[in-house]
N, C-alpha and C positions, 0 to 999 in steps of 0.2 A: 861735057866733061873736058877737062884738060888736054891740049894735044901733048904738052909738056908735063915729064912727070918733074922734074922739078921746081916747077910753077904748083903743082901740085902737090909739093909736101909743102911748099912756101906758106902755099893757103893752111894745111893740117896743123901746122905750126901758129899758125893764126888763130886758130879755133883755139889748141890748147894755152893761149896768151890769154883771149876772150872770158876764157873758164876757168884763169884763177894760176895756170904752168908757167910758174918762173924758172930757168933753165940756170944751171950749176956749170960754167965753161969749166971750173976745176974738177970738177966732177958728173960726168956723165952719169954715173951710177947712181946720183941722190934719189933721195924720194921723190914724189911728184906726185900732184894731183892728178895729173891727169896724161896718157901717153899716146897719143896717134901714131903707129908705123905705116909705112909705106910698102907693105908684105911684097907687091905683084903689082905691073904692070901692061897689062895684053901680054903676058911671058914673055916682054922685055929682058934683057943682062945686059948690065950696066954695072961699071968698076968704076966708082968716083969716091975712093974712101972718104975723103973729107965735107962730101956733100952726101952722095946718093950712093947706096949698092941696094941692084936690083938681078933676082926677088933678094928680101931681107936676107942677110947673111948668117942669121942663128937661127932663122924660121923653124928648123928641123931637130933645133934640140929646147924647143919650147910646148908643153904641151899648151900651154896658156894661149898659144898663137895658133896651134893647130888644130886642137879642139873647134873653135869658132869660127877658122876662116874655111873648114868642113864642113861648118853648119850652113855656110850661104853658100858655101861653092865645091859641093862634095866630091866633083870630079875632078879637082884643081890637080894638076902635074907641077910639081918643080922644073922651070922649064931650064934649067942647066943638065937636070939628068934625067926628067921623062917621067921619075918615079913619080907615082898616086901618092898624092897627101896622105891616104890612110894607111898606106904601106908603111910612112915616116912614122906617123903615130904609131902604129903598133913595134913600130922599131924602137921606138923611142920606151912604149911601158916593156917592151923585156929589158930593158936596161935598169927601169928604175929609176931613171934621173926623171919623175915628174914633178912639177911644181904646186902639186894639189889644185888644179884649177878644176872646178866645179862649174857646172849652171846653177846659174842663179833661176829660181822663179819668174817670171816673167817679169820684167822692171814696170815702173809704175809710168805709163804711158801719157800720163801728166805733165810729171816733171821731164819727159821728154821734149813733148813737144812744149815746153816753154823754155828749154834750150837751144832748139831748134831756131826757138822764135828772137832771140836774140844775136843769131846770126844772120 
């Protein structure tokens, strides 16, 4: 692994070029095939608006980010305030702001690993 999380989004940003992510500098909000964030770092914090902020900076009003990054690391803390991910998420659906993210079925483990295999 990375000792450097910036060398480490360098490469995520690689992957998503690999796979087809052409990046919008007038528009960060465009569509996209395809999105790698950089959530957490060993609960690193890190203020580099124009490169890195660690952990991610909307982590906690995304359910789309919190849902899954709970499913590989359900104890995970926001390490700025201590708080349990599931605590955010559940903060997050009394609000109501969610973004419909769903699980998906299990993806088809094919086409993974022949993505894989191209990197």
């Amino acid at each position: 692994m990375d000792s450097d999380p910036v060398a480490l989004l360098r490469r995520l940003h690689w992957i998503e070029a690999i796979l087809g992510r052409t990046r919008d500098v007038n528009n960060q909000w465009a569509n996209r095939t395809l999105d790698l964030d950089l959530l957490d770092y060993n609960g690193m914090i890190k203020d580099e608006s124009d490169c890195l902020n660690l952990p991610h900076p909307r982590l906690q009003e995304r359910d789309f980010v919190l849902r899954p990054l709970l499913e590989i690391a359900p104890d995970w803390r926001d390490p700025r305030t201590g708080e349990r991910g599931k605590l955010l998420l559940k903060r997050l659906e009394k609000t109501g702001k969610l973004n419909g993210c769903i699980k998906l079925a299990n993806p088809n483990p094919r086409t993974l690993a022949q993505i894989a295999a191209q990197l």
